[in-house]
N, CA, C and O atoms as CSV, one atom per row, in Angstrom:
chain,resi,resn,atom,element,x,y,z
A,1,UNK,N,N,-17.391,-3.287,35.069
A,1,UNK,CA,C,-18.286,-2.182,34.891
A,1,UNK,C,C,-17.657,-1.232,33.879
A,1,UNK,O,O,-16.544,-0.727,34.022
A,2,UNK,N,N,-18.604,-1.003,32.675
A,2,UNK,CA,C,-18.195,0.175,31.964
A,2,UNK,C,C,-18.721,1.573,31.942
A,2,UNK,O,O,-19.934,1.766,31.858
A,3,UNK,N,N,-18.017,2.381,32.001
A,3,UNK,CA,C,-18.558,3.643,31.687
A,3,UNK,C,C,-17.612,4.510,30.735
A,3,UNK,O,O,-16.399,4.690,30.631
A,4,UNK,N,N,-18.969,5.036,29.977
A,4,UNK,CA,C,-18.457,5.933,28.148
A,4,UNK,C,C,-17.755,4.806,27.497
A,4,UNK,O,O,-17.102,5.189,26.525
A,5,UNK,N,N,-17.710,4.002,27.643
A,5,UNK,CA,C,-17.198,2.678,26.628
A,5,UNK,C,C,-15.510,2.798,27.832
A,5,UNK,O,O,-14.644,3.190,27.050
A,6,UNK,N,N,-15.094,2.688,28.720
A,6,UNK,CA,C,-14.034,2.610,29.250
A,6,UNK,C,C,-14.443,1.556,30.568
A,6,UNK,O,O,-15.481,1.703,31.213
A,7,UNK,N,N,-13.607,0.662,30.792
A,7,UNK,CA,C,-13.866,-0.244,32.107
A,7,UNK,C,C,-13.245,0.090,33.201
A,7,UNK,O,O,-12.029,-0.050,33.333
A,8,UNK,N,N,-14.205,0.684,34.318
A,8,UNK,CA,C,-13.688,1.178,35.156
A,8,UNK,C,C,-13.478,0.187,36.117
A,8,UNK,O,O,-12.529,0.445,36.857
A,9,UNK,N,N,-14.091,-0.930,36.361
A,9,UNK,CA,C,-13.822,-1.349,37.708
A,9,UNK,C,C,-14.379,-2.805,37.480
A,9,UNK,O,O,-15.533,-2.820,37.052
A,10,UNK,N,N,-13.699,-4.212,37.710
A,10,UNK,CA,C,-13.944,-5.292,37.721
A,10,UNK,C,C,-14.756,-6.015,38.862
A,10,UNK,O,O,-15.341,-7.093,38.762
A,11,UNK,N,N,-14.671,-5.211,39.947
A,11,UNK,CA,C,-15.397,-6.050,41.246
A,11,UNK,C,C,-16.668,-5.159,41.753
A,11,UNK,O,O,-16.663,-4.099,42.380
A,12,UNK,N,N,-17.219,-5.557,41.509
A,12,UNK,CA,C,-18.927,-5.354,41.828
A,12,UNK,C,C,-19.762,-6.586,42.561
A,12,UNK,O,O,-19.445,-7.771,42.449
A,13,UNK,N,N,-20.749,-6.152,43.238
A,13,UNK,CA,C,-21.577,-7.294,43.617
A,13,UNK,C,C,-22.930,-7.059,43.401
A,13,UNK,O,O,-23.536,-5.995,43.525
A,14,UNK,N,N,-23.440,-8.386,42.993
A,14,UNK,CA,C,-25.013,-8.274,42.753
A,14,UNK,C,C,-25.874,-9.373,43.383
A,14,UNK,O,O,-25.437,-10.515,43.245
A,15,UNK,N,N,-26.714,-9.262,43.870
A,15,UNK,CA,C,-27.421,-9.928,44.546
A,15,UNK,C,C,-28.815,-10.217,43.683
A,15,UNK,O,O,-29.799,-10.106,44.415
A,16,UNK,N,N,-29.005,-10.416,42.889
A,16,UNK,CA,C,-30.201,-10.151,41.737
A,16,UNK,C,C,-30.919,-9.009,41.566
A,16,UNK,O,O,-31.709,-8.845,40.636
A,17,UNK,N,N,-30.701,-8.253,42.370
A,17,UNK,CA,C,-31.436,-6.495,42.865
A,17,UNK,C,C,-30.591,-5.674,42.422
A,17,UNK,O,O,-30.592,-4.981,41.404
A,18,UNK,N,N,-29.949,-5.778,43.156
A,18,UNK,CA,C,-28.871,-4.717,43.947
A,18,UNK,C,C,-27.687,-4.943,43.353
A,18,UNK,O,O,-27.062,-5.989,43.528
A,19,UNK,N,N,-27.225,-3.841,42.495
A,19,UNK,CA,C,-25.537,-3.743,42.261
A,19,UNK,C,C,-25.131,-2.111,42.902
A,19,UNK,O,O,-25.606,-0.983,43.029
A,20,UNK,N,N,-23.739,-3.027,43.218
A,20,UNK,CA,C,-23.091,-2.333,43.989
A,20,UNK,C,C,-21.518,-2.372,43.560
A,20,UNK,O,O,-21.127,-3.370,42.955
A,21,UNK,N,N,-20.786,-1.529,43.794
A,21,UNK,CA,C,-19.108,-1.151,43.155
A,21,UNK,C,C,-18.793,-0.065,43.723
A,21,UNK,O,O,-19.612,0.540,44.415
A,22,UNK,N,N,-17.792,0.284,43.565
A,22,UNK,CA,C,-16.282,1.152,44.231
A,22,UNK,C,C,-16.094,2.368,42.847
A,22,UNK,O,O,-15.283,1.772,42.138
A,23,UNK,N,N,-16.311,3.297,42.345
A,23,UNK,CA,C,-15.621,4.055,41.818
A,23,UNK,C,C,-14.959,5.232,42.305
A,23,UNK,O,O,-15.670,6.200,42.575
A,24,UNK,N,N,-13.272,5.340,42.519
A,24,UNK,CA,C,-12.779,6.724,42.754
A,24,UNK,C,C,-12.754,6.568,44.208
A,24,UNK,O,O,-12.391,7.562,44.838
A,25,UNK,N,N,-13.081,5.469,44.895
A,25,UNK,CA,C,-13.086,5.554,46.373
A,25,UNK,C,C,-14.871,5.706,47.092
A,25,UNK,O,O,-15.266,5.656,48.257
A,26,UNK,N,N,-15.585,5.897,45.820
A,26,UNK,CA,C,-17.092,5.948,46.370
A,26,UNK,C,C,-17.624,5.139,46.398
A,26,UNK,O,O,-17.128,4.277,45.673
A,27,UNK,N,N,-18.647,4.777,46.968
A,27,UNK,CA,C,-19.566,3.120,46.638
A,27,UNK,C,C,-20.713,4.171,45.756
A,27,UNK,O,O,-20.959,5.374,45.839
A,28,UNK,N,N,-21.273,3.012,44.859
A,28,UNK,CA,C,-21.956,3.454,44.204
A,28,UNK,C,C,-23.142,2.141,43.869
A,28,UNK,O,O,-22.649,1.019,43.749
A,29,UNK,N,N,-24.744,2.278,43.715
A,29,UNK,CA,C,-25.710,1.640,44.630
A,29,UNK,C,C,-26.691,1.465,43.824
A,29,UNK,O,O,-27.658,2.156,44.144
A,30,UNK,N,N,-26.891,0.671,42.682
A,30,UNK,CA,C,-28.477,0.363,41.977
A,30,UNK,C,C,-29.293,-0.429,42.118
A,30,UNK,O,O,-28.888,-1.438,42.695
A,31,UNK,N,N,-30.566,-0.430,41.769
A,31,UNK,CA,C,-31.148,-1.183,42.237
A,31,UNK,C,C,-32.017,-1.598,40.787
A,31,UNK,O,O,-32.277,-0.813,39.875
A,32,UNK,N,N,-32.293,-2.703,40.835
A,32,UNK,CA,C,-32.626,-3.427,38.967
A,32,UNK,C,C,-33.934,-3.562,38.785
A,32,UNK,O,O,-34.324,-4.650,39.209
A,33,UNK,N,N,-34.877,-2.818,38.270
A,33,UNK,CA,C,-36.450,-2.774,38.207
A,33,UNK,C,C,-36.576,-2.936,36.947
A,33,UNK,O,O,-35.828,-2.213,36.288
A,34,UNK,N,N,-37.373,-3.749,36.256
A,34,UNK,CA,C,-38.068,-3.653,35.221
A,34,UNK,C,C,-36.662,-3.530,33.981
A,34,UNK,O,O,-36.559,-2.513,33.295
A,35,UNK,N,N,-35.857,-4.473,33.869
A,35,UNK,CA,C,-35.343,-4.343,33.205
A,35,UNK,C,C,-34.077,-2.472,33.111
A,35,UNK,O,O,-33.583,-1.805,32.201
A,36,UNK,N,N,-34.102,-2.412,34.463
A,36,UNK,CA,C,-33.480,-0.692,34.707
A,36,UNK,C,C,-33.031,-0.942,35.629
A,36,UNK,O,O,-33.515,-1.579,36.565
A,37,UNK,N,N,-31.529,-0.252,35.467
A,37,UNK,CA,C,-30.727,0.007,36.697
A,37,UNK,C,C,-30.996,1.632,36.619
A,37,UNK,O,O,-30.815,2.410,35.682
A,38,UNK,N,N,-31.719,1.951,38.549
A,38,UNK,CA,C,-31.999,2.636,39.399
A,38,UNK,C,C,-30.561,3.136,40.284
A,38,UNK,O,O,-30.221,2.495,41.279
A,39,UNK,N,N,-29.853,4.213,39.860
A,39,UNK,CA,C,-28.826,4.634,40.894
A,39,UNK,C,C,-29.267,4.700,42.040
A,39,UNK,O,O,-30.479,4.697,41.823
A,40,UNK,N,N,-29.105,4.777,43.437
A,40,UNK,CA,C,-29.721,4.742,45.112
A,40,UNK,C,C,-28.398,5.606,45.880
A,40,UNK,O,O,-28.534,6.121,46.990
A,41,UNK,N,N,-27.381,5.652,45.252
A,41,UNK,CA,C,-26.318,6.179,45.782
A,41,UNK,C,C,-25.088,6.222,45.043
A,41,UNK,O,O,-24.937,5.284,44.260
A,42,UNK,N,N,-24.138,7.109,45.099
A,42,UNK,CA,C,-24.241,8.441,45.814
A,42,UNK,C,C,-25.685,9.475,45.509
A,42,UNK,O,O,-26.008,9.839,44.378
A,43,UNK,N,N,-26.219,9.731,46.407
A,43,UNK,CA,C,-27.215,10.337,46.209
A,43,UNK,C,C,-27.819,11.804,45.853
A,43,UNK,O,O,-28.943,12.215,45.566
A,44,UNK,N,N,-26.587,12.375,46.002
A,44,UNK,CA,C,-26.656,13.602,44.831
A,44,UNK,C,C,-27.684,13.771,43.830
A,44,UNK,O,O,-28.011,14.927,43.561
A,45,UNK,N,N,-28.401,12.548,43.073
A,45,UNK,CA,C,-28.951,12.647,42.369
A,45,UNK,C,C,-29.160,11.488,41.892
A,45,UNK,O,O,-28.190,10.731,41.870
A,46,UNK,N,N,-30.564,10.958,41.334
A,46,UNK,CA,C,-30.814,9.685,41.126
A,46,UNK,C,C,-30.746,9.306,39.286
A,46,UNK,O,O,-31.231,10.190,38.580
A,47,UNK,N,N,-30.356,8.453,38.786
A,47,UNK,CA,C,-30.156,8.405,37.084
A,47,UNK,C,C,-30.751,6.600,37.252
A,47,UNK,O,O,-30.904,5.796,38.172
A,48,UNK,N,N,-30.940,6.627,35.759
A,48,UNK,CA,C,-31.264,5.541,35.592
A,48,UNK,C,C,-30.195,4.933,34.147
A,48,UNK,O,O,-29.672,5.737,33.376
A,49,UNK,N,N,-30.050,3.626,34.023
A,49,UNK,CA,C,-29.033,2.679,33.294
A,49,UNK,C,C,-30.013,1.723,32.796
A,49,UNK,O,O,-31.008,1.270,33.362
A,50,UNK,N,N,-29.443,1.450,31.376
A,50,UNK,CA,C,-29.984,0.124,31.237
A,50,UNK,C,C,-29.300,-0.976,31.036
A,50,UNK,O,O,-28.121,-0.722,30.789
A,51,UNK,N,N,-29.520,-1.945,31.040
A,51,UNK,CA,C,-28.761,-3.156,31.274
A,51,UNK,C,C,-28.898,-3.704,29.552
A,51,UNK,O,O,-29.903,-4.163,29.009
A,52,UNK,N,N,-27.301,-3.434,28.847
A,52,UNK,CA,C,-27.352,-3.645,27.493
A,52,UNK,C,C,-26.167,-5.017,27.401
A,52,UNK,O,O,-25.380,-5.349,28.288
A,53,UNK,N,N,-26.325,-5.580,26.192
A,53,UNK,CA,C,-25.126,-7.070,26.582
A,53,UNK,C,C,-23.819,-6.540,25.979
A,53,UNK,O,O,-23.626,-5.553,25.269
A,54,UNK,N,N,-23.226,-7.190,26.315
A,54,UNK,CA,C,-21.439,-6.449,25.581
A,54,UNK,C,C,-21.545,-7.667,24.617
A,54,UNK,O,O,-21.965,-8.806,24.819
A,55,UNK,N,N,-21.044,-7.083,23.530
A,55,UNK,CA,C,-21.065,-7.904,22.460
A,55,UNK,C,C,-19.314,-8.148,22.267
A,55,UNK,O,O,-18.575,-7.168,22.360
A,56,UNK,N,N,-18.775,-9.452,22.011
A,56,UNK,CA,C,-17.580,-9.727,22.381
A,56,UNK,C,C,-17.218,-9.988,21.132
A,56,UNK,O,O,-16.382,-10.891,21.149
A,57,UNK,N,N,-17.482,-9.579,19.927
A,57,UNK,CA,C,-16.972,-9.797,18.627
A,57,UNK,C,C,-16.673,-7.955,18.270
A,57,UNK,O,O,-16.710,-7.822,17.047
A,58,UNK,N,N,-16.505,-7.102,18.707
A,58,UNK,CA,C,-16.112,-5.842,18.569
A,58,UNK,C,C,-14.928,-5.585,17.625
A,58,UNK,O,O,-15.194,-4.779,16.733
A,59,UNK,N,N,-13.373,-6.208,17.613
A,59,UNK,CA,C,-12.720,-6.241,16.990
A,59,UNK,C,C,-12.940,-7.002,16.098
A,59,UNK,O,O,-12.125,-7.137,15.186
């Protein structure tokens, strides 16, 4: 998982819906609609992500 271009965390799980991961000690909870990751938790506040490909020729 990246965030601001930095990889925070290698173990996540997805179930074709639902991703889910650990940051900082929190679980953190989306859910994949329409081409959109839906935050569900922490729930403070809901954001939305999109699901972009990492392009592996960068350097």
């Amino acid at each position: 998982m990246y965030h601001q271009n930095r990889l925070v965390t290698t173990t996540y799980e997805w179930d074709g819906q639902t991703l889910s991961y650990r940051l900082g000690g929190e679980l953190y909870s989306c859910i994949y609609v329409k081409n959109t990751f839906i935050r569900q938790q922490p729930a403070h506040y809901i954001s939305t992500f999109l699901r972009t490909p990492l392009s592996l020729n960068q350097f």
